[in-house]
N, C-alpha and C positions, 0 to 999 in steps of 0.2 A: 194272400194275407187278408186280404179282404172280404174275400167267402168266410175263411175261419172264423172270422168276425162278425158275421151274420148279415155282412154290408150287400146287397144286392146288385150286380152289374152287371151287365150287356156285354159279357166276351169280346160281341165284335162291335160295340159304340163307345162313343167317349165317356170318361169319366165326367161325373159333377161336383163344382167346389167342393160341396162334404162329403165327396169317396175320396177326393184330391186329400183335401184336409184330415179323412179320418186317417188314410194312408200314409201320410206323415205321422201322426200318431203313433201307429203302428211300428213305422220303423224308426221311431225316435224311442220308442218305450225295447225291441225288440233288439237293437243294435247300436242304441245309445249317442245318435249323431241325428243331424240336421238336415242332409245332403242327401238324395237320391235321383237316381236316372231312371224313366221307365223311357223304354225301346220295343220295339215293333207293334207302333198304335195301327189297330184294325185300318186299312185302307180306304173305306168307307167314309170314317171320321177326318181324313186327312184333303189336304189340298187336292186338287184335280190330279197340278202335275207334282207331288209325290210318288219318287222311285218304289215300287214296291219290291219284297222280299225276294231274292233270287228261288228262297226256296221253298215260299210259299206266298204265292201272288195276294195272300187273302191281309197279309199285314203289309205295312210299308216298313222302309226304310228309312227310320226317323227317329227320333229318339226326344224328349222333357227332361231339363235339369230343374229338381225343385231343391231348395234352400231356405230352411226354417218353417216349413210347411206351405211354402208358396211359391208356385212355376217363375222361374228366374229365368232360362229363356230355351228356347227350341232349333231343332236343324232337323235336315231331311235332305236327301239326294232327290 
C-alpha cells in the first residue's frame, strides 16, 4: 500500500512514524477502520532474540497492532 502511494521503504527495515502514520491513512481511507496488524517485520529490525519465520529466516515472527493510527502494542516468539 505504500509503494502505491509513492511512500518510499526499506523492504527489509523498519518503518518510520510517517510511513506508520501514512499507512493508517491508507487503510483507514481504503477499508474504512482504525485497526491494523502488520506481521513478519524484517528480522534485522527486530529484537536479537526474535523467533524468526519458519519459512523464511529473513523475516521474524512477530507481528504490531496499530489502533487509530498509532502502535498500541507488540509480540513476537
Amino acid at each position: 500500500m505504500l509503494k502505491d502511494a509513492s511512500v518510499e521503504v526499506d523492504p527489509l527495515g523498519d518503518l518510520n512514524t510517517e510511513a506508520e502514520r501514512k499507512l493508517g491513512q491508507l487503510v483507514l481511507e481504503k477499508y474504512d477502520t482504525e485497526f491494523y496488524i502488520l506481521h513478519r517485520y524484517p528480522l534485522a529490525v527486530r529484537l536479537f532474540y526474535t523467533m524468526h519465520c519458519y519459512d523464511n529466516p529473513t523475516y521474524s515472527n512477530s507481528f504490531d497492532v496499530f489502533i487509530l493510527l498509532l502502535p498500541y502494542f507488540s509480540n513476537f516468539k
